[in-house]
N, C-alpha and C positions, 0 to 999 in steps of 0.2 A: 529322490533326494536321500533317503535313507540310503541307496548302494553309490551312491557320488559321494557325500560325508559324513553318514552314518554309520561307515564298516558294514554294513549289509553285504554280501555276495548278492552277483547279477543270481544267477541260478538258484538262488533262497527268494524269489520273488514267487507271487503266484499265477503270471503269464508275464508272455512278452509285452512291454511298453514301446508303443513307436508313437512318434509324433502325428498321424495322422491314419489315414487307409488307405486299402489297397495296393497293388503288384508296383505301381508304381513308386509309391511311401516305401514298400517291404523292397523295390530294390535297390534305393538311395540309402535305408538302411545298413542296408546289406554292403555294399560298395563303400561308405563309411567305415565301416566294420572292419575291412580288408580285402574283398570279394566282388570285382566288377565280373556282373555275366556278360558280359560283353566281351572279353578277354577270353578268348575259349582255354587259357591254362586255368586262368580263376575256374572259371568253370567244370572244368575237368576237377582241380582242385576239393569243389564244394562237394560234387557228387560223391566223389571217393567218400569224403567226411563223412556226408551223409549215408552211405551205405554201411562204412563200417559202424556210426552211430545203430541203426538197424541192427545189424550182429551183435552187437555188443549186449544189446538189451534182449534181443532173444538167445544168446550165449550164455550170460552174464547172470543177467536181472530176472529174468521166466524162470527157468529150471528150479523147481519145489514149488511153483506157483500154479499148483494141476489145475488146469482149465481156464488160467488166462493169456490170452495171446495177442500178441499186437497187430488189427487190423491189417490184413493185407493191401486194403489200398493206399495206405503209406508207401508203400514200395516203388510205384508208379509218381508219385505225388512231387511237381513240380515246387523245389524252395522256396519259390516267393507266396507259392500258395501254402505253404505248411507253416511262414513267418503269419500271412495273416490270419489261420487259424489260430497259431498261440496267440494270439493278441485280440483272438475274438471278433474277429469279422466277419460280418454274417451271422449272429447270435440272433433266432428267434426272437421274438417281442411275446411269442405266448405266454402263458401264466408258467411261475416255475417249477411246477411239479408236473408240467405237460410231457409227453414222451421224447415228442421234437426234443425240446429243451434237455431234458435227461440223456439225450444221446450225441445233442453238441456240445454238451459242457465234455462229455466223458473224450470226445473226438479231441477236442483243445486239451486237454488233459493229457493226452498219447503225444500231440504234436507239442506241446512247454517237456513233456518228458524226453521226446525225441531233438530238442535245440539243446536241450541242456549237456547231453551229451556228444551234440558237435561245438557245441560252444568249447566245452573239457576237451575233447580230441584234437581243433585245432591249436591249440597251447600246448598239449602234451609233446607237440614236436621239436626236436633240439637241434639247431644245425649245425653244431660241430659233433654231437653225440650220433645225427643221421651220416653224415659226409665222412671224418672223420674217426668214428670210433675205433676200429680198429689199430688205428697209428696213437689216440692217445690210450688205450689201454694197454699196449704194447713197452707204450714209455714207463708207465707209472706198476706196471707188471714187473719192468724189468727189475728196479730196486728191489722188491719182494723175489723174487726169485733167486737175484745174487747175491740172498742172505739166509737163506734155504738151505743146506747142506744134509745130502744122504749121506750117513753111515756106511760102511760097509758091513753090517749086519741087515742094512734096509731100513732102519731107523732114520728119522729124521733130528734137526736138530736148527735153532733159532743160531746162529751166529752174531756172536758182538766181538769189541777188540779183548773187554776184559773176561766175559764171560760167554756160558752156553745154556739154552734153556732147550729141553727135550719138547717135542713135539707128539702132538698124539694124531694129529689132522693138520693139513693148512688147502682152504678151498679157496677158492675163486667164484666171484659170482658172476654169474651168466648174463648177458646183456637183457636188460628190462623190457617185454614186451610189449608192445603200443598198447592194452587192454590193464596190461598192468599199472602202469603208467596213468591209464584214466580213471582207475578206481582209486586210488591213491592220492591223483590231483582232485577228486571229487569226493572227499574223507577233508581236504583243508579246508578253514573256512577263505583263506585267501585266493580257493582257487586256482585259478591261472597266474596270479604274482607270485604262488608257491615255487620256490628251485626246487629242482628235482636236485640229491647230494648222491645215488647210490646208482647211476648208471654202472660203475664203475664198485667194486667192493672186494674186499679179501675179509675171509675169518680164520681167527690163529688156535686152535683148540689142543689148551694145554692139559696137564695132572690136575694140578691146582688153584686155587683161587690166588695165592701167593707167585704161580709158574707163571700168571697175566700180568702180576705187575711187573716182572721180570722181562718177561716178552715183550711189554711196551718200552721197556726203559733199554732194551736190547735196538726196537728199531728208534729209538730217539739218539742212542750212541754212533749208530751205522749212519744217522742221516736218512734214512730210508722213508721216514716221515721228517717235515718239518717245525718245530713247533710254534717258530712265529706264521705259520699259513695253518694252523686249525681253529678252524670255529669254532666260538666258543659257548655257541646255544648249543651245540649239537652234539655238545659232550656230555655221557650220560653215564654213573660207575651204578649198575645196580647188586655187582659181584662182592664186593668187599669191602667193609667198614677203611677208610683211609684213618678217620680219627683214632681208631679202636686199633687199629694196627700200628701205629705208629706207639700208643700207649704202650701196644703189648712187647713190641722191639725194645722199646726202653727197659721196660721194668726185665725182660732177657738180658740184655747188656750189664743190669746194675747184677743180675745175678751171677753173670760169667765174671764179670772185673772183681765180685766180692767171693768168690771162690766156692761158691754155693753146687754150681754146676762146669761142665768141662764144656771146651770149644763143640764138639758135636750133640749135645743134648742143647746146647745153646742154639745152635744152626738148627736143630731138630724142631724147637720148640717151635721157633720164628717160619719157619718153613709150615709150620702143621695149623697155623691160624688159619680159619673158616670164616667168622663172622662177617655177618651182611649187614647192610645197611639197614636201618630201622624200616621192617617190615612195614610199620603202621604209617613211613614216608609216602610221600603222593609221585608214585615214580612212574603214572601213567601219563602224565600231562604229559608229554611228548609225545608220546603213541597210545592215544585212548582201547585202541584192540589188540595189545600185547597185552599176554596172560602177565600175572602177577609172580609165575612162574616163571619166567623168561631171566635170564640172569646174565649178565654180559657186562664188559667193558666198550663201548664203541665212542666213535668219535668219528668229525667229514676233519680231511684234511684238504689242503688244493695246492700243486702243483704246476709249478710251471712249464707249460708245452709249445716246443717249437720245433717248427719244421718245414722244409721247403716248400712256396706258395708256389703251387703244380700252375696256376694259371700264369705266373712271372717266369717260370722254365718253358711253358710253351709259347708264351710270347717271343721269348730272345732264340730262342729256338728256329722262330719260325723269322727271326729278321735275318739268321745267317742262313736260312733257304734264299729268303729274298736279295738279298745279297748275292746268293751266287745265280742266279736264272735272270734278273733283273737290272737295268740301269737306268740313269738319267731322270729324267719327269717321272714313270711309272715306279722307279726304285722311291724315289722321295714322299711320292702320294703312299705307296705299300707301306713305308715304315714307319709313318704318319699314322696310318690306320692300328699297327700295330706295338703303338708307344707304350711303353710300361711305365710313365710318366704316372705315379698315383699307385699305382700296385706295388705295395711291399712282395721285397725278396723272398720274406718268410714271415709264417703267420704266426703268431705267439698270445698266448690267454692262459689264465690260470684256468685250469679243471678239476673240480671236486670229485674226492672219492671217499668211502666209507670202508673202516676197520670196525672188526668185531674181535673182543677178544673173552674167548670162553673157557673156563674148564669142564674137566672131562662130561661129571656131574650133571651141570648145567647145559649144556651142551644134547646129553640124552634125555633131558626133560623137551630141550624143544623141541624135538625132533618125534620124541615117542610119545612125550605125556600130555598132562593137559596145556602145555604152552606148544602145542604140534602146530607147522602153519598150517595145516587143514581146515585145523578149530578157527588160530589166526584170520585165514582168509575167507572164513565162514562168519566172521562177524564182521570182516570189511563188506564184502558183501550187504550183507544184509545192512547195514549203516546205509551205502549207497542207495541201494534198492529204495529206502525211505525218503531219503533225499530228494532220489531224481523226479520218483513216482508216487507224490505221496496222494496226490487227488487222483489219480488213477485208484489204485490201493482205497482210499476212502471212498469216489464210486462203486466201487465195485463190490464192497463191505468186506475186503481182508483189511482194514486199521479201522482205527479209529479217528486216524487222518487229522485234517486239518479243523481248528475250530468253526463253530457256526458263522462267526463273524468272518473270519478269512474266508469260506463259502461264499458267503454274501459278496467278500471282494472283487471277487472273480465276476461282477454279472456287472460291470462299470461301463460297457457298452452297448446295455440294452436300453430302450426309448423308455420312455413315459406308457405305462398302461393302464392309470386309473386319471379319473377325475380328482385326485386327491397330492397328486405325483407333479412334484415342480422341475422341471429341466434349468440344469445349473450351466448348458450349454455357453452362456455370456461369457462366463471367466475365463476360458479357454484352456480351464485347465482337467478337464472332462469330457468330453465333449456327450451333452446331455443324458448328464448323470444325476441319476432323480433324487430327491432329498432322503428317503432310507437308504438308500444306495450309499450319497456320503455320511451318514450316518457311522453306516458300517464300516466305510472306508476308514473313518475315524476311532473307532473304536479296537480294529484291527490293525492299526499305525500302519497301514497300506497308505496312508496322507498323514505328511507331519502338519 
């Protein structure tokens, strides 16, 4: 209830929930879900998941963690038996500080670690970012590029109609790795309903903190962004004071119109403003593991892409073959079979992409200093790590893990083991779950 209308994430639970037991429960679930084994593409499908889920966390999640490793016979482990491990089936009835017990809770702890990350993996996939990326990064590449201009010194340079802003870099960002992608969707709390905005990214690294606002207001004259298609959560200025700049422009102006200063120590002035937004702002909420050092302009804009629907050209395509080798009855059944009736000509959807825009300064903090991705992806990491694996980690006494009460939650489908021990089995909503048992449930809001 909590992850259906409580904002809970499925993956913030402490095992899997299925309605009942066993391979057969684990694979109506599972087919619900999106995944009939029965279908040997599904199938094909889930292992891939599941494998790379495996790498991921001996890739990913192990490394600094000397001397724990993820059971080998995971590897071998049939899905529908790994859904009913995380949900606890088959949990000893011994006393709970028995060995049995200590080594199936820690086994279901490996297997709620290992769904969690094919749960992430299968959403981390985009199908026009899989199918098509290269055609739309091409398109929204292209603006960026035909505002680009080398010098004949080698110098670069930002083009607009009215003005020019020097460049010192302008990169491109490399297509997102599927690992990257699932650290990142497993960093939200929403998960899987997170968009992913930066398949797609460019950064503009000017002189100045002043050289960015220029640079932006450069691709807003060109059209090169749009500004009725930018989001406007995902707009973030952590480089330069706007209000304080705008004061400072003024009170410059009132000095050049009053004869104080000349046109170039005016331009000087306005040009050499630095101030940042108030330090002591909360300008991580957006990216809780971006150093505080990290300085930029960025913003998701989206774009509209269109372009020929490759399955409506090889449809018509293939009617003027049949057309010509065919007639009568067998031409009519053929073109029948081949109707483009329902299939647009061309495919078209807005696509998100992200601009960053830096100075020089700033720029070599994230790169060299304490805002390096290194550090960055050193605390995604380890965020993840705690997430996916936290009863692993508290098994195994690298945390401090989950509370007692949550401990307790996890043991909801062990029977009755004392004379003292009521099974709440009737309500049907436990299926006998003993009175400390929902105690704990309750205390731990594992039961609203």
């Amino acid at each position: 209830m909590h992850t259906i209308i409580g904002g809970r994430s499925a993956i913030d639970l402490s095992h899997l929930r299925m309605a009942g037991a066993g391979v057969d429960e684990a694979y109506g679930f599972l087919a619900r879900y999106g995944y009939d084994l029965h279908e040997p593409a599904h199938a094909r499908d889930v292992e891939e998941i599941r494998v790379e889920a495996l790498g991921f966390i001996r890739g990913v999640l192990l490394p600094g963690l000397d001397g724990l490793e993820l059971p080998a016979f995971f590897d071998t482990m049939p899905i529908l038996h790994l859904l009913c491990l995380a949900a606890g089936d088959g949990r000893p009835t011994a006393v709970a500080n028995s060995r049995e017990a200590r080594e199936f809770e820690l086994k279901m702890a490996w297997a709620c670690a290992i769904l969690r990350v094919m749960h992430t993996t299968a959403h981390a996939g985009n199908y026009f970012q899989t199918n098509y990326y290269r055609e739309i990064r091409a398109r929204i590449l292209d603006r960026f590029i035909a505002q680009v201009r080398t010098q004949p010194n080698g110098s670069q340079i930002l083009h607009a109609k009215s003005f020019e802003v020097p460049l010192v870099r302008f990169e491109v960002k490399e297509a997102k790795p599927l690992r990257s992608m699932v650290i990142k969707l497993l960093q939200k709390q929403e998960n899987v309903a997170y968009d992913m905005f930066d398949h797609i990214g460019v950064r503009i690294i000017v002189q100045t903190p002043v050289d960015a606002l220029f640079a932006v207001r450069a691709l807003r004259e060109e059209h090169t962004i749009m500004y009725p298609n930018i989001k406007p959560t995902r707009s973030r200025n952590t480089l330069l004071d706007l209000e304080a700049y705008d004061a400072h422009v003024r009170e410059c102006l009132l000095r050049y119109t009053s004869g104080h200063c000349d046109e170039l120590e005016c331009v000087r002035a306005i040009h050499d403003f630095v101030q940042k937004p108030d330090e002591n702002a909360d300008q991580t909420d957006w990216n809780p593991y971006s150093s505080d050092k990290y300085r930029s302009i960025q913003f998701t804009c989206r774009q509209m892409i269109r372009f020929e629907n490759p399955l409506f050209a090889r449809l018509t395509q293939a009617q003027v073959v049949a057309r010509e080798h065919l007639q009568g009855a067998a031409l009519q059944e053929m073109l029948e079979v081949l109707s483009t009736l329902g299939v647009a000509p061309q495919i078209e959807f807005f696509f998100p992409y992200e601009v960053q825009v830096m100075d020089i300064a700033s720029y070599q903090a994230a790169t060299e200093g304490r805002a390096s991705y290194a550090d960055y992806r050193g605390r995604q990491v380890a965020s993840v790590r705690q997430r996916v694996m936290p009863r692993v980690l508290h098994l195994v006494g690298r945390t401090e893990g989950p509370s007692t009460n949550r401990h307790a939650a996890t043991g909801t489908r062990a029977g009755p083991t004392g004379p003292n021990k009521r099974p709440y089995a009737a309500t049907g909503l436990l299926p006998m779950t003993t009175l400390e048992e929902m105690q704990a449930l309750i205390a731990s809001r594992e039961l609203s």
